[in-house]
N, C-alpha and C positions, 0 to 999 in steps of 0.2 A: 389671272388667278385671284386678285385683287377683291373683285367683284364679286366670285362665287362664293369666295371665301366668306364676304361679307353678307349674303342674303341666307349661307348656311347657316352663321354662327346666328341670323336672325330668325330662319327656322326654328331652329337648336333651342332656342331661352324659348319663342313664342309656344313650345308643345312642349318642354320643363313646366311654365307656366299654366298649363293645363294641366297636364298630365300627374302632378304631384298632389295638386290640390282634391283631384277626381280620384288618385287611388289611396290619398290618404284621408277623405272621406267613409270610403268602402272598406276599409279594413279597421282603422282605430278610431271614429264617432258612432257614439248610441245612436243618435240621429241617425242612423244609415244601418249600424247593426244591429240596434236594438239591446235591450238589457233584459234579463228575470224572464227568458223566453219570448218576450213579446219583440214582432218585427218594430225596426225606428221605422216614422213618420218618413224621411226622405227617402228609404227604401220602399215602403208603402206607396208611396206617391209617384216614384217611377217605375213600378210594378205593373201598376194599370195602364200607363204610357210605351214603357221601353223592358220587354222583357230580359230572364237576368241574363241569357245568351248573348243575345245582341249586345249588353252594355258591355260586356266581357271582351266580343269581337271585338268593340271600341278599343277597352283599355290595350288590348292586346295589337291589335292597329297603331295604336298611338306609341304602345312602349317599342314596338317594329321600328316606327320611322322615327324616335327620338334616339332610340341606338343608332341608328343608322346615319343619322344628322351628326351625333356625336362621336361616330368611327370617322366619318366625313371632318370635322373638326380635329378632330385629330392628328388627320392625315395633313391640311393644312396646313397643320404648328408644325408638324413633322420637315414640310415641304418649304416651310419658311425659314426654318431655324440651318435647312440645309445650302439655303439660296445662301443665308447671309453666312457659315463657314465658306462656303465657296467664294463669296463675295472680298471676305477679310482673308482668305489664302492668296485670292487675285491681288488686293492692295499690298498685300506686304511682301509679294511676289514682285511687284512693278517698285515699291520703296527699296526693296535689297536691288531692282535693275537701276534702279534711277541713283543711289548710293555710289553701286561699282562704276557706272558711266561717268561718274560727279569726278572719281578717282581717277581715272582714266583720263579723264581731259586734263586734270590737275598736273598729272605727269607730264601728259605732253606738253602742257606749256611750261612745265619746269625744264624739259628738256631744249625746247623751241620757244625761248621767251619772245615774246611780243617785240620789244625794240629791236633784238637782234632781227627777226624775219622781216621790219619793215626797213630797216637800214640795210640789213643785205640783198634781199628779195624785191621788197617794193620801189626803192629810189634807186639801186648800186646799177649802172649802166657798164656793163663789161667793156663795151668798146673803150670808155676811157679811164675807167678806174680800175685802182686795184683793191684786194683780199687779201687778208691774212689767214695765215696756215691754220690759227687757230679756228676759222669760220668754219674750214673745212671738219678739221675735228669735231667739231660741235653738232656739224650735221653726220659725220659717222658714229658720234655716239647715240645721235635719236636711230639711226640705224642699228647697231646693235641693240639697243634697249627694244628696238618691237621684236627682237623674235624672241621678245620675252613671251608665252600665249598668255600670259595676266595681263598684259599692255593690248586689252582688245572691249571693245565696245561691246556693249548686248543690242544697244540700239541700231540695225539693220543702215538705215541709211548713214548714220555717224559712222558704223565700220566701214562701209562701201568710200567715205571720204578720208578715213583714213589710210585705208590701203590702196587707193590711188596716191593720195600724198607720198607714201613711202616709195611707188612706182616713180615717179616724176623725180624724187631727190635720187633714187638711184641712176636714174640716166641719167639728169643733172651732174652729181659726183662723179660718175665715168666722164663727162663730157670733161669736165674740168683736170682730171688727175691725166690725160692723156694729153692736155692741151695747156699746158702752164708754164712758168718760168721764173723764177725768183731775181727780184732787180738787186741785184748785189750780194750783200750780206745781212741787208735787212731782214725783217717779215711778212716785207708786202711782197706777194706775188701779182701775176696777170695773163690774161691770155697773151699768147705771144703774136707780135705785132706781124708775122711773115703770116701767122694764118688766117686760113680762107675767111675772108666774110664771113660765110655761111655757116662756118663755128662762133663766130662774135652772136650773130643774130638768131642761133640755138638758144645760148647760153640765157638772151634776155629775154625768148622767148619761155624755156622753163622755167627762168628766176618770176616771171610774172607771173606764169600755170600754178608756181608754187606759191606763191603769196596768195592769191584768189583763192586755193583749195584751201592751207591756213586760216583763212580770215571767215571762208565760209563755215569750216567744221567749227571753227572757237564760235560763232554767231550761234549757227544753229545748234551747236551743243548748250548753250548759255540758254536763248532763249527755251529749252527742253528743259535743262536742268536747274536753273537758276542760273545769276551773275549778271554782271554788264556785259555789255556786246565789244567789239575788237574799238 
């Protein structure tokens, strides 16, 4: 559109530039209309040349395709000024998405701070260490907080990681509340030492599923929406 636009608007002035000079000629110069009954001399002169019919068809030709240029221009401006509302509805369409996602990852890492998920998630090896009750809590309250439906991404692929994340802590959470033991009267807990392996190496195998989907949605939400990386 760019281009049409730009050879129209150069029609458009190149037959104004005629066209104005040629009918204000013919209608307001003695030279053309003459005065005290006598024809003007530039009227006289293309009399014998170009009769008055034909200079007529001209003007009426010319004022054809200069209307015509100038509806065309128009439609243009019309056509531009409508691209660009569409344009700035799209930007401050994707600035209010890119705000509420800003929001949204801020919760969650309010909820899921960084040091707790690499201290509990990334390094914490169930088979020999233990947890405290409060880690658990922490992670039941990022659980209740997502079924807040405000606690949700617009950005497609950041939601797809965060509702796998909340998949993963839920079996995680089950794996642990069925599988636990409090050593004394303390607050460490642990899995208990009678059970199977294959709940020990559950346990680290989600604790790691869960730090990698963490570290990936903080990254790739960072890198989308601003901030440093994990």
């Amino acid at each position: 559109m760019g281009h049409l636009e730009k050879i129209n608007n150069l029609l458009f002035w190149i037959l104004t530039v005629i066209f104005l000079p040629l009918a204000g000629l013919m209608i307001s110069t003695t030279e053309y209309a003459g005065s005290g009954g006598k024809i003007g001399p530039i009227k006289e002169m293309l009399d014998r040349k170009i009769s008055i019919s034909v200079l007529m068809m001209i003007i009426i030709i010319l004022l054809i395709l200069l209307t015509s240029f100038g509806i065309m221009k128009y439609v243009f401006s019309a056509l531009k000024k409508e691209v660009d509302i569409q344009v700035d509805i799209k930007l401050n369409r994707l600035k209010s998405n890119h705000n509420s996602d800003r929001k949204t990852l801020n919760q969650i890492e309010d909820l899921l701070p960084v040091d707790f998920m690499i201290n509990f998630f990334k390094k914490k090896d169930f088979d020999h260490e233990t947890f405290l009750i409060d880690d658990i809590h922490l992670i039941d309250d990022f659980l209740d907080n997502c079924l807040n439906p405000n606690l949700k991404f617009i950005d497609e692929n950041l939601e797809e990681q965060r509702i796998l994340l909340i998949t993963k802590m839920e079996e995680f959470g089950d794996l642990l509340t069925n599988n636990n033991e409090q050593l004394g009267v303390s607050n460490a807990w642990r899995i208990p030492r009678k059970s199977r392996t294959s709940v020990i190496q559950s346990a680290n195998t989600y604790s790691d599923e869960i730090w990698k989907l963490y570290e990936q949605m903080l990254s790739s939400g960072r890198k989308k929406l601003g901030g440093s990386n994990v």
